[in-house]
MARLO-545924 format. One record per residue (C-alpha): residue in one letter; residue number from 1; x, y, z. Coordinates in steps of 0.001 Angstrom, whole numbers, plus 500000, padded with zeros to 6 digits. Layout:
N
SITE res   n     xx     yy     zz
SITE   a NUM      X      Y      Z
...
This chain:
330
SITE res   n     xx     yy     zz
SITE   x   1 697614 180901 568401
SITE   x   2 697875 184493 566827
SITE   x   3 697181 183340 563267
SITE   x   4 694001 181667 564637
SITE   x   5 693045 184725 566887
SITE   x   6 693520 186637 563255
SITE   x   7 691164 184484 561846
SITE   x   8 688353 184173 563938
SITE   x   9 688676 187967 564070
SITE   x  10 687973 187982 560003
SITE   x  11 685352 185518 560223
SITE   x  12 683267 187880 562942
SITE   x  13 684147 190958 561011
SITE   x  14 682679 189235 557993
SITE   x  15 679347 188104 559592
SITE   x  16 678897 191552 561524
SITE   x  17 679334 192301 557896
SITE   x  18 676739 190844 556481
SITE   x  19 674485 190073 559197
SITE   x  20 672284 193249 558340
SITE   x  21 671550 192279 554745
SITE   x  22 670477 189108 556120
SITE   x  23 668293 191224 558444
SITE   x  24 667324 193501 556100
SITE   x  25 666317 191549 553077
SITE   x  26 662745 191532 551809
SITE   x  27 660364 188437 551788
SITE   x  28 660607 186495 548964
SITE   x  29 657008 186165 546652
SITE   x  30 656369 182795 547912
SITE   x  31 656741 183983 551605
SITE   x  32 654016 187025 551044
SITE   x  33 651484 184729 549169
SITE   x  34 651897 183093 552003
SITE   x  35 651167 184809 554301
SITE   x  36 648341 186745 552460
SITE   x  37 646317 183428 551876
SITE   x  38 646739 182515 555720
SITE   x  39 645355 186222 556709
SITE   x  40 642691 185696 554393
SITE   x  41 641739 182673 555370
SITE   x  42 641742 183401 559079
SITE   x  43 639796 187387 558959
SITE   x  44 637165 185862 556150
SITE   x  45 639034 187590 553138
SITE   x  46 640654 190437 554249
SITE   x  47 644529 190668 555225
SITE   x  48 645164 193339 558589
SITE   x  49 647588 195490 557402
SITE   x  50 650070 197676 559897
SITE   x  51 652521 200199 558101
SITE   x  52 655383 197153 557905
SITE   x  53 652841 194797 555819
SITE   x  54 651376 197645 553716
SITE   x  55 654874 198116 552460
SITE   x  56 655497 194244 552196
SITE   x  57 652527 193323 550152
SITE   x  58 652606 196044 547437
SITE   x  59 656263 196139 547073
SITE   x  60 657425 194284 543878
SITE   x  61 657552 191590 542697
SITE   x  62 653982 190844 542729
SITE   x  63 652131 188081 540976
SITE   x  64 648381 189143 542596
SITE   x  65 646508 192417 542760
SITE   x  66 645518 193806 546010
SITE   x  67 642869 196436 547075
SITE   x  68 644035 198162 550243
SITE   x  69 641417 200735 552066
SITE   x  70 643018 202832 553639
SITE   x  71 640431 204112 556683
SITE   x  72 640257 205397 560064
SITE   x  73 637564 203639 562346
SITE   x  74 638721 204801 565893
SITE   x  75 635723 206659 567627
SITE   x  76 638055 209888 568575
SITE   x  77 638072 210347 565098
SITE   x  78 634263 209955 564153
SITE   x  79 634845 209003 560164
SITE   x  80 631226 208712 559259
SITE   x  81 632205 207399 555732
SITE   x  82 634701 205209 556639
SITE   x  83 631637 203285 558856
SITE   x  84 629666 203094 556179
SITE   x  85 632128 201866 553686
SITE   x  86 633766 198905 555596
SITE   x  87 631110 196529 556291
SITE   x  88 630863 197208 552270
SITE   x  89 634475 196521 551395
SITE   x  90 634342 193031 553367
SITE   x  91 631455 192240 551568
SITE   x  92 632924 192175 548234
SITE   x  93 636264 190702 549815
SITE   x  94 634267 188093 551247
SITE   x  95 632353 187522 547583
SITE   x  96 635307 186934 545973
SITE   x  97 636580 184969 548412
SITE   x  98 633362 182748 547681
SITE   x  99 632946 183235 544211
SITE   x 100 634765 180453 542746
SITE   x 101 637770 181923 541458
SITE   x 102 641245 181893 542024
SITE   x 103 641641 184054 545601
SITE   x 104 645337 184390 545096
SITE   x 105 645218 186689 542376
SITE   x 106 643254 188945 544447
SITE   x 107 643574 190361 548106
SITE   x 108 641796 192668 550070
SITE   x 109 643353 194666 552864
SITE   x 110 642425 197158 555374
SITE   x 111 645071 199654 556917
SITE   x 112 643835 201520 559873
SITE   x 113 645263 204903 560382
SITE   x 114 646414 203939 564250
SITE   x 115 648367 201742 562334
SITE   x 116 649442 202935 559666
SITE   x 117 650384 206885 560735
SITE   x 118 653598 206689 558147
SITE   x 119 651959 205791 555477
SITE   x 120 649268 207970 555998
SITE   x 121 652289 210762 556026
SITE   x 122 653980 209034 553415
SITE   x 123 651174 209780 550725
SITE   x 124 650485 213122 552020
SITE   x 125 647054 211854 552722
SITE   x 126 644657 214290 554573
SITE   x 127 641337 212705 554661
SITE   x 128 639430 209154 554884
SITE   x 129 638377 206619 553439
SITE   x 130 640653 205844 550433
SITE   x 131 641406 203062 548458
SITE   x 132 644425 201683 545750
SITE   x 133 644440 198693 543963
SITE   x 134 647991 197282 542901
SITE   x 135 648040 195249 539782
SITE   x 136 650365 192172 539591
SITE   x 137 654069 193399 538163
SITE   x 138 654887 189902 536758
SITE   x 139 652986 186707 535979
SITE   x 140 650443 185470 533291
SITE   x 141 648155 188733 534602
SITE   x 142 650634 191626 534815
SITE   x 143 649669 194949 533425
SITE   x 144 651774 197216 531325
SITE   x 145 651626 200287 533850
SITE   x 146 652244 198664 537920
SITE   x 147 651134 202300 538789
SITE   x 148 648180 201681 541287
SITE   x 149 644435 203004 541133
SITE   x 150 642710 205360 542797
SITE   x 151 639029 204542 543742
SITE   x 152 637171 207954 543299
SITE   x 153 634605 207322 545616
SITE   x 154 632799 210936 544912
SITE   x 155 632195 209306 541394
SITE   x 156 631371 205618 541920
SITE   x 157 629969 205761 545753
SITE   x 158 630509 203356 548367
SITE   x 159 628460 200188 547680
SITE   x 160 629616 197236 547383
SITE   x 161 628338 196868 543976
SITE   x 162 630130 200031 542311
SITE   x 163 633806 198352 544047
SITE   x 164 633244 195116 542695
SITE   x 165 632396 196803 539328
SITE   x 166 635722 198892 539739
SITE   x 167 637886 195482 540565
SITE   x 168 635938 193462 537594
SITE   x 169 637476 196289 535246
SITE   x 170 641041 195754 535942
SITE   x 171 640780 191923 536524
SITE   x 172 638233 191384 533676
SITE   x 173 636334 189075 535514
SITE   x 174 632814 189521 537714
SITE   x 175 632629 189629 541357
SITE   x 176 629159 188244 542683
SITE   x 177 628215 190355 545523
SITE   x 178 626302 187865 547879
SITE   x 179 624637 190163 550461
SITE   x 180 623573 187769 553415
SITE   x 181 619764 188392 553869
SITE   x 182 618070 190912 556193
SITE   x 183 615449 189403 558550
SITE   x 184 614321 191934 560048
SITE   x 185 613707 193727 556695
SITE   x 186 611822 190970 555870
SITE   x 187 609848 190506 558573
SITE   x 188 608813 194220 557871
SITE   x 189 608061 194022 554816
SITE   x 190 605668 190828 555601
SITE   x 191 604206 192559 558237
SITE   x 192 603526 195662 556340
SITE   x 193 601603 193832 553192
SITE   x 194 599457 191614 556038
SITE   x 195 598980 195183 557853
SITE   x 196 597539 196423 553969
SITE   x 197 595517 193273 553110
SITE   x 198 593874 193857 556674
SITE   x 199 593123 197589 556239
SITE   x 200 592209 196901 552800
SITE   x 201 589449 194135 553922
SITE   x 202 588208 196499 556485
SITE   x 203 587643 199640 553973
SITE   x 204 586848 197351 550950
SITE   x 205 583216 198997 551169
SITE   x 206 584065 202127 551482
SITE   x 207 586904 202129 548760
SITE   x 208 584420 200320 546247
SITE   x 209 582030 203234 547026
SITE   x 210 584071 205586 545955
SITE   x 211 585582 203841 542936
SITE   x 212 582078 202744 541635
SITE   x 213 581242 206603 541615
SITE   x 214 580625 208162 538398
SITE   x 215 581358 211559 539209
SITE   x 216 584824 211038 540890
SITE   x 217 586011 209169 537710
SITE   x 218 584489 211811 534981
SITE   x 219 586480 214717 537336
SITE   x 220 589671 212301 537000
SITE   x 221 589033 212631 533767
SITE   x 222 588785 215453 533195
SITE   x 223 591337 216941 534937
SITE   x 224 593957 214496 532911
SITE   x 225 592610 215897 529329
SITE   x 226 593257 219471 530456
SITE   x 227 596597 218473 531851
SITE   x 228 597380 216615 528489
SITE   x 229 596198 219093 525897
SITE   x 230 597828 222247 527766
SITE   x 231 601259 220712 527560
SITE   x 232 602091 219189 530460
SITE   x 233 603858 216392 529225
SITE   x 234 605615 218548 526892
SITE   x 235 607202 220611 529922
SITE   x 236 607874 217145 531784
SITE   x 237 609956 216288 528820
SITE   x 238 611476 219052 527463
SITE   x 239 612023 220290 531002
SITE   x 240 610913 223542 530305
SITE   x 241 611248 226368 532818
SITE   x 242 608509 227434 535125
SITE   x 243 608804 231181 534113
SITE   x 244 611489 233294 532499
SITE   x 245 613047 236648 533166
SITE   x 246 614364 238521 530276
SITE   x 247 615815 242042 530779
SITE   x 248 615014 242010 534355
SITE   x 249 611455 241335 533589
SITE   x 250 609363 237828 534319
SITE   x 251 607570 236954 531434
SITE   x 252 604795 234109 531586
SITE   x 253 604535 233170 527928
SITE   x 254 607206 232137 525762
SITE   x 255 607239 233404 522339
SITE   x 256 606779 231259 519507
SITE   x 257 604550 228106 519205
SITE   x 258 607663 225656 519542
SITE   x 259 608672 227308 522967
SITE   x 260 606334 227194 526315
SITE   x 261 606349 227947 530125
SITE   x 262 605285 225928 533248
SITE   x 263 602993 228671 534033
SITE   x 264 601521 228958 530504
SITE   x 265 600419 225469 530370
SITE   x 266 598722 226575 533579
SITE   x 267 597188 229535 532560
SITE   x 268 595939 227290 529205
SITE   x 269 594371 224927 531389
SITE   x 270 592612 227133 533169
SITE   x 271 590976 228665 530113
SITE   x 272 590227 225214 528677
SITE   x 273 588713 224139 531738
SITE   x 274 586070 227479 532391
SITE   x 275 585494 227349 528649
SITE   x 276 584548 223404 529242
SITE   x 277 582558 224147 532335
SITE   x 278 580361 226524 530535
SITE   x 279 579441 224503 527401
SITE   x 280 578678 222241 530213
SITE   x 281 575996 224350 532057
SITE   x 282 574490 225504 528577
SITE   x 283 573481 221626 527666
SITE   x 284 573170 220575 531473
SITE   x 285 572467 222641 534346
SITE   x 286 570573 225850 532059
SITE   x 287 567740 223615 530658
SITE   x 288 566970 222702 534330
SITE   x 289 566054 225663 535588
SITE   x 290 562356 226172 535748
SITE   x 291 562463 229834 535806
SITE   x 292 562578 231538 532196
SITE   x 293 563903 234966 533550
SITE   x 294 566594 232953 535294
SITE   x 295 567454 230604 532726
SITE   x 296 567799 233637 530084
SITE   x 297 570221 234977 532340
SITE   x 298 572039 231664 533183
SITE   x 299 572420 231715 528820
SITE   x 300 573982 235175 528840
SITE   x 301 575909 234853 531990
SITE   x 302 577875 231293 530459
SITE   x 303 577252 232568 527508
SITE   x 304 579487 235634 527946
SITE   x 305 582392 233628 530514
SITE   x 306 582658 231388 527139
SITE   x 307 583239 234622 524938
SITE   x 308 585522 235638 527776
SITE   x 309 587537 231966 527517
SITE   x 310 588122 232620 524211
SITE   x 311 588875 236167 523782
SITE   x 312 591960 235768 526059
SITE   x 313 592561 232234 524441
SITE   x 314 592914 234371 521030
SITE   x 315 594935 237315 522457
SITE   x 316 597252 234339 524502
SITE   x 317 597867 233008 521042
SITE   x 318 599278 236269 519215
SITE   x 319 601317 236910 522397
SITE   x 320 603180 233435 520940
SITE   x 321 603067 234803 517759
SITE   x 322 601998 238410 516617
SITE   x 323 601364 236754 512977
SITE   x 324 598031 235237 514306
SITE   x 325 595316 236570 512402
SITE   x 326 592187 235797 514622
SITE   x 327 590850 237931 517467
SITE   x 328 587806 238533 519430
SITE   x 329 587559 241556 521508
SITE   x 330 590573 241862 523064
């Protein structure tokens, strides 16, 4: 009776023994595949993490990579970014789901800070959203380095696109993002072109009008050539500076003919076009005037604005460069 009373004595001391490494022992890989595809299948590709599972799923061994956002979409908390990014990470989640390939070597999981507080602490993790992606430790896909990845989301953004590009690096395969349509936008848009065609029916007189006119082109015209020979597109290029101050003065021409100013190609312009305007009154508008007095002084009056044009023209041009040889009054 005692030697059996000893033995059943050993025999609980053992189990109470090893009951909590029975307890305690991790899922096996099978088990957490498992359960991964099941919570993919059932929330349309992404896995609902609490702080238990987050630890469960990226702990090794790991044949599957997994991108887990880490975001906080309570109201109290009012994470603006965190709404905008996780219709975007389901999207892509749902894609790959979708696209064709194998959706066990990827998973997609969203940890919610009300339910994930120690991990949050854990990581020392003070703002929202972020996201890791584990690579697999073993298998045909493992990586040399089973460090995760930090999506910089001040860098890449938070569209779908620039996340799928991020995952395609690491698995070296695409992810199709297939954005469902948006109705209403097209409704808009249909309703907006109709809405054109209509308006453009109604005005089509008025618009023809005005595009038959002669004058409206030649001002069109002529307003492009003075923008194009004063060096507009040069600036728009070269993305040269409106002004400069040197020495605490502003300067409006830049020295030297392979240097120029916003302002200057302004300021050439204008001389162009006055200079323009008054070999235009000399053959046009002078030979109509009736009067001879007044047409004499319509000659010296256009006469002297083009001498003007190009006095300042000349002086603008040894401002540039004090080697020019050629002045005219000033």
């Amino acid at each position: 009776m005692i030697k059996n009373f000893v033995v059943f004595i050993f025999i609980l001391v053992s189990l109470s023994c090893l009951l909590p490494s029975f307890i305690n022992a991790k899922p096996t890989l099978e088990t957490k595949v498992h359960k991964l595809n099941e919570e993919t299948r059932k929330n349309q590709g992404v896995v609902e993490l609490d702080s238990n599972l987050y630890d469960e799923f990226v702990s090794a061994p790991r044949n599957y990579s997994i991108a887990i956002l880490l975001t906080a979409l309570e109201p109290q908390i009012n994470c603006v970014p965190c709404k905008e990014f996780d219709p975007e990470f389901r999207l892509v989640a749902n894609s790959w789901l979708w696209s064709g390939n194998d959706p066990s070597r990827l998973y997609f999981g969203i940890l919610d800070f009300k339910n994930g507080r120690e991990i949050y602490a854990r990581l020392n993790l003070n703002n929202a959203p972020t996201l890791f992606y584990f690579p697999p430790t073993i298998g045909p896909f493992a990586q040399k380095v089973f460090e995760q990845d930090r999506y910089d989301f001040n860098r890449r953004g938070f569209t779908a696109e620039s996340l799928a590009s991020f995952l395609a690096h690491h698995l070296g395969t695409e992810i199709p993002i297939n954005r469902p349509l948006n109705y209403f936008s097209i409704f808009l848009s249909i309703f907006f072109l109709l809405a054109g065609l209509a308006m453009l029916k109604l005005m089509y007189p008025t618009i023809q009008s005005i595009i038959l006119k002669k004058n409206i082109w030649t001002a069109l015209s002529l307003v492009i050539i003075l923008m194009m020979i004063s060096g507009h597109m040069w600036n728009h290029i070269r993305g040269a500076p409106y002004i400069s101050i040197h020495s605490g003065k502003v300067n409006y021409v830049a020295h030297g003919y392979s240097n120029q100013l916003g302002i200057e190609s302004q300021i050439v312009a204008l001389i162009y076009g006055v200079s323009a305007l008054s070999v235009v009154s000399l053959i046009i508008s002078v030979p109509k005037i009736e009067d001879k007095t007044k047409q004499r002084f319509g000659v010296y009056i256009w006469m002297g604005i083009l001498v003007i044009m190009s006095s300042i023209l000349f002086a603008l041009f040894r401002l540039k460069n004090p080697g020019y040889p050629f002045r005219l009054f000033i």
